[in-house]
C-alpha positions as CSV (number, residue, x, y, z in Angstrom):
1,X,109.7,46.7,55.9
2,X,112.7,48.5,54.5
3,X,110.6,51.0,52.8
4,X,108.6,51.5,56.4
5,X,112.3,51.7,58.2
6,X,114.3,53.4,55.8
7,X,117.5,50.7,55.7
8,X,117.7,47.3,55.1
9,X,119.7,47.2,58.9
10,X,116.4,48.3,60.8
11,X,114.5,46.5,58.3
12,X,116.1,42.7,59.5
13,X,116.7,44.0,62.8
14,X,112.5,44.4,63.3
15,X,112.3,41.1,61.5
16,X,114.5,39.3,63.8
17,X,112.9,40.6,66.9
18,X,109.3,39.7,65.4
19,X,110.4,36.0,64.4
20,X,111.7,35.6,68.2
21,X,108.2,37.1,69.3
22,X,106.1,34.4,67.7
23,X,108.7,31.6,68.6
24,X,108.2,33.1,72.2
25,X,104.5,33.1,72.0
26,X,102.9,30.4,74.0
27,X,99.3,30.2,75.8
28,X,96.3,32.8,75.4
29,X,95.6,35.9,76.7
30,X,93.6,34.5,79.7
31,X,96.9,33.3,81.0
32,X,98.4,36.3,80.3
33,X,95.1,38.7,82.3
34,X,96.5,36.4,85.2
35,X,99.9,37.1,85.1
36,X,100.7,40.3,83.7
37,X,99.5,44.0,85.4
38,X,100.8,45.4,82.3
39,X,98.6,43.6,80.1
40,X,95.8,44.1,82.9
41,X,96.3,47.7,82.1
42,X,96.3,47.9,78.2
43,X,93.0,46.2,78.0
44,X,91.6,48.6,80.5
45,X,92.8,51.6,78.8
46,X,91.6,50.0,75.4
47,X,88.1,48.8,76.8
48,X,88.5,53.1,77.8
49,X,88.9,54.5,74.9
50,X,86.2,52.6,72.9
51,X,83.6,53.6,75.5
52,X,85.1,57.6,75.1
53,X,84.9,57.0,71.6
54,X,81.0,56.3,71.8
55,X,80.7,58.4,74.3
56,X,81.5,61.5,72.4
57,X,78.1,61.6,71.1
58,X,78.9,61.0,66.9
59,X,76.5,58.3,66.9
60,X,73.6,59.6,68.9
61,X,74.3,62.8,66.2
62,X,73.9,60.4,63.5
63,X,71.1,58.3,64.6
64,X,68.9,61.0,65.9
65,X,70.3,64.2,63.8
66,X,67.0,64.4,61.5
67,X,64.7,64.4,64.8
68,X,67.1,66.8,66.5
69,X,67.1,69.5,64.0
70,X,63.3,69.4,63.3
71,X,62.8,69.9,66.7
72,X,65.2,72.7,66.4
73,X,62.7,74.5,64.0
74,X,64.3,73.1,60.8
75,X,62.1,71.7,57.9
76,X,62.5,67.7,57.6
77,X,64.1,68.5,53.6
78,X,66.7,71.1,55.3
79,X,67.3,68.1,58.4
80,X,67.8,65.6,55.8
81,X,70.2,67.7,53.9
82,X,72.2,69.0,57.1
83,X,72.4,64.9,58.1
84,X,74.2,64.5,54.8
85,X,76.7,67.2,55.2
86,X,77.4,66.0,58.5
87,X,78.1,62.7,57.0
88,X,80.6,64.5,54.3
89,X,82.7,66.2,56.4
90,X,83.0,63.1,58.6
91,X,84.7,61.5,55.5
92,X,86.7,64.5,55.3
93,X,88.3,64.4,58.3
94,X,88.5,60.8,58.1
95,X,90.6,61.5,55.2
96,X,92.3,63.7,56.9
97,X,93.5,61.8,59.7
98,X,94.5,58.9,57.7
99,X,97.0,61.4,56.2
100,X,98.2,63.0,60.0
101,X,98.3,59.9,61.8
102,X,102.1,58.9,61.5
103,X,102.6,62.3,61.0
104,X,101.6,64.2,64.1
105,X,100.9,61.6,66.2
106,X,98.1,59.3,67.6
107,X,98.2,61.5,71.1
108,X,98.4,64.6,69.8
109,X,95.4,64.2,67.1
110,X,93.1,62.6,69.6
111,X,93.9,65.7,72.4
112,X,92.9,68.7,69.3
113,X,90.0,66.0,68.4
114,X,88.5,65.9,72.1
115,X,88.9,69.8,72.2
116,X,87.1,70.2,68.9
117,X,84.8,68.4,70.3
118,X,84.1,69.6,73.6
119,X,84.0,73.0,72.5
120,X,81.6,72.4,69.8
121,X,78.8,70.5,72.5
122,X,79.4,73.0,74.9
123,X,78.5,76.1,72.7
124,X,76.0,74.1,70.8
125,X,74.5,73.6,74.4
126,X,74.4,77.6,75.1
127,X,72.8,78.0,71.7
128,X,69.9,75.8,72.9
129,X,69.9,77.4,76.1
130,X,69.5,80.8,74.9
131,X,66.3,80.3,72.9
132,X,67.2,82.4,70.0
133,X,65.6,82.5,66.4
134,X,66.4,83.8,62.9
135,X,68.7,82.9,60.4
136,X,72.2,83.5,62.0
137,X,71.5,81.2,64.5
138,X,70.4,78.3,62.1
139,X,73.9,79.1,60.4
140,X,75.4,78.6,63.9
141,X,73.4,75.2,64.8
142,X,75.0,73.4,61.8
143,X,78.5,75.1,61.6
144,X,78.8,73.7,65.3
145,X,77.7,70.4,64.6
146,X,79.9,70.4,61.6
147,X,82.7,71.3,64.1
148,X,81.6,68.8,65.9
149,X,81.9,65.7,63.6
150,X,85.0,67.2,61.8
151,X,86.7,67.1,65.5
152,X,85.4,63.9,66.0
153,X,86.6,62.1,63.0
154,X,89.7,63.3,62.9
155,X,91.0,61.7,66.4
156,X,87.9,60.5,68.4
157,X,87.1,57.9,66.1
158,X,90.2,56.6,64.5
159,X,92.7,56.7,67.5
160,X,91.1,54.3,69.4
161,X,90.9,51.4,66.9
162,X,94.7,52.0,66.0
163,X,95.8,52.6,69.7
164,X,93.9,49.7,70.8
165,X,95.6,47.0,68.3
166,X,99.2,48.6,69.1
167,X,99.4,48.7,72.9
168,X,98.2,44.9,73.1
169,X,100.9,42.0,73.7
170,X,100.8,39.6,70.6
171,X,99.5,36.6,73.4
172,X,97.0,38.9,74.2
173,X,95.8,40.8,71.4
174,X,92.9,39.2,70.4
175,X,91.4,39.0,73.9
176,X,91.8,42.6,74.4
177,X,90.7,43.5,70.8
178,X,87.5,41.3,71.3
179,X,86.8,43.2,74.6
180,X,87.4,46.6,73.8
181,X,85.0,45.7,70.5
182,X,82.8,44.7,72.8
183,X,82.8,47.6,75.3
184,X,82.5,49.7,72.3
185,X,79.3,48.5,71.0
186,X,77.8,47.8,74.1
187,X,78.4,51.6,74.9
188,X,76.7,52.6,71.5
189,X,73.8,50.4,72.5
190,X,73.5,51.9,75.7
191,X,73.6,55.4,74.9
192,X,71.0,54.9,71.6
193,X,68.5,53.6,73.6
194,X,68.1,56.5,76.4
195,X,69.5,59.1,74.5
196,X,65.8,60.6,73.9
197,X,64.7,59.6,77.6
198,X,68.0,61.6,79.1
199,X,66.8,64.3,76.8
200,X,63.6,64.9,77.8
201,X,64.7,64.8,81.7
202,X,67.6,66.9,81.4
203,X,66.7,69.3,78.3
204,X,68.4,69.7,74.4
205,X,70.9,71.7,76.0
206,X,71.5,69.8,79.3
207,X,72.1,66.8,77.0
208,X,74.6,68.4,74.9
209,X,76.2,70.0,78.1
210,X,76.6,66.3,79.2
211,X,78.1,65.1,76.2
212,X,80.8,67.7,76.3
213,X,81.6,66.7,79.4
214,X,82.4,63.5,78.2
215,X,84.6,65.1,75.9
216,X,86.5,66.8,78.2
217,X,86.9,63.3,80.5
218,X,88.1,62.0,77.0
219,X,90.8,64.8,76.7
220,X,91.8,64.4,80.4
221,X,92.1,60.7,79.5
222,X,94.4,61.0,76.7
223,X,96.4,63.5,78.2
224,X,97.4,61.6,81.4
225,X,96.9,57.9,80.1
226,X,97.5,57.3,76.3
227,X,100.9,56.7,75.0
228,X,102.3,58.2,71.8
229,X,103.2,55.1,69.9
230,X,104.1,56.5,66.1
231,X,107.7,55.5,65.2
232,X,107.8,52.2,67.8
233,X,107.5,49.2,67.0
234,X,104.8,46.7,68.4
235,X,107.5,44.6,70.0
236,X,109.2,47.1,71.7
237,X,105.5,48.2,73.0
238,X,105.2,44.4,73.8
239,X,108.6,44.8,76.1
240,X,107.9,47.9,77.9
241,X,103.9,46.5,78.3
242,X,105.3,43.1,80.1
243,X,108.2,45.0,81.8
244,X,105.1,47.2,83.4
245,X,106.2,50.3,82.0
246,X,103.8,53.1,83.0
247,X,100.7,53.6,80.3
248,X,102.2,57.0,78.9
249,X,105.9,55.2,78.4
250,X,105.2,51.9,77.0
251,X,105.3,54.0,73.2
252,X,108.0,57.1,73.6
253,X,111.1,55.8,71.8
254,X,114.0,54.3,73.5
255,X,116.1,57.0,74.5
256,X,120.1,56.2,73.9
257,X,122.5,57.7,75.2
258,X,124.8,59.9,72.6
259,X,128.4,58.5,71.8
260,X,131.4,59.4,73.8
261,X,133.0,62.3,71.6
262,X,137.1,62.0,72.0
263,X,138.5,64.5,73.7
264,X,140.8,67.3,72.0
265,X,143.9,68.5,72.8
């Protein structure tokens, strides 16, 4: 802890407050869902994000990349290849944002992410829409999909899980954890299974269209809703959650008033 704070003072003072947290601790989160609007509104914006987060379309890219880009025109050796560099520069950017994190931000990675993103679907969609051939325009399919996934990984897909253990009361944390899991795969299920049906009513390019419209719902949601919570602690997130703190305030740091300089003479 005094590595993570930088002084043995912050260091003891975060442990104090975390030993009274779990003496404080009593009931489930049940009780909690009952009682509190603030926790009420976390698990909302959790359950929120992990939908967003499947949403965005990576999966349906990953499951159904192969069928998508032979019906694009591609061979299936060149779709199987294209599949795997989509999967490398997911771990790229995975990488990436396990670097940027604590150092730009959780808000501010997932608001570039959901641009990348939305941009990427949306001009991906044109492409589609245009019904153009050749060469330059295979280059384009995959460097926008690459854009895509790079965009995705780097605050689509980690911010969620991160933001969604953080902004959680201790009481309540694994009630909201287990729901916004749930939401989450339960979105992914949905969105498999009449991803090709959608597809075929709407067109490539109408699909693609709607996904990046997701995206930019995604953005919107991050820009109004989710808190920046790098550099506060999970009990001072717990105080401002039950105090019913707005969503965007319950992670900006506490904000102290500067010391009373003595006048001169």
């Amino acid at each position: 802890m005094q590595k993570v704070r930088g002084s043995r003072e912050r260091a003891n003072n975060e442990l104090d407050r975390i030993e009274q947290n779990l003496r404080k601790t009593e009931g489930n989160g049940f009780e909690l869902l009952k009682t509190s609007a603030g926790f009420r509104k976390t698990l909302a914006l959790g359950m929120t994000l992990q939908m967003f987060q499947q949403l965005a379309g990576i999966n349906i890219l990953l499951y159904y990349a192969p069928h998508l880009l032979e019906h694009l025109g591609f061979s299936a050796q060149a779709a199987v290849w294209c599949t795997t560099l989509l999967g490398l520069a997911n771990m790229v950017a995975t990488g990436a944002a396990i670097m940027l994190i604590d150092r730009w931000g959780r808000r501010p990675l997932l608001l570039v992410s959901t641009l990348m993103a939305s941009f990427s679907l949306c001009a991906f969609g044109f492409v589609l829409f245009a019904h153009v051939g050749g060469s330059m325009v295979s280059i384009a399919i995959i460097a926008l999909l690459v854009l895509f996934t790079l965009g995705y990984a780097l605050g689509e897909g980690p911010v969620p899980w991160t933001m969604c253990t953080e902004i959680q009361p201790l009481q309540g944390r694994g009630l909201a954890i287990a729901c916004s899991t749930f939401a989450n795969w339960m979105t992914n299920w949905l969105i498999s299974n009449v991803f090709l049906s959608v597809m075929s009513l709407i067109g490539d390019y109408g699909i693609f269209w709607l996904l990046a419209g997701f995206n930019a719902v995604f953005f919107l949601i991050g820009y109004f809703l989710v808190p920046e919570t790098r550099g506060c602690s999970l009990e001072e997130i717990e105080q401002r959650v039950k105090a019913g703190y707005p969503l965007r305030e319950i992670g900006q740091p506490v904000r102290r008033s500067p010391p009373i300089q003595p006048e001169r003479k």
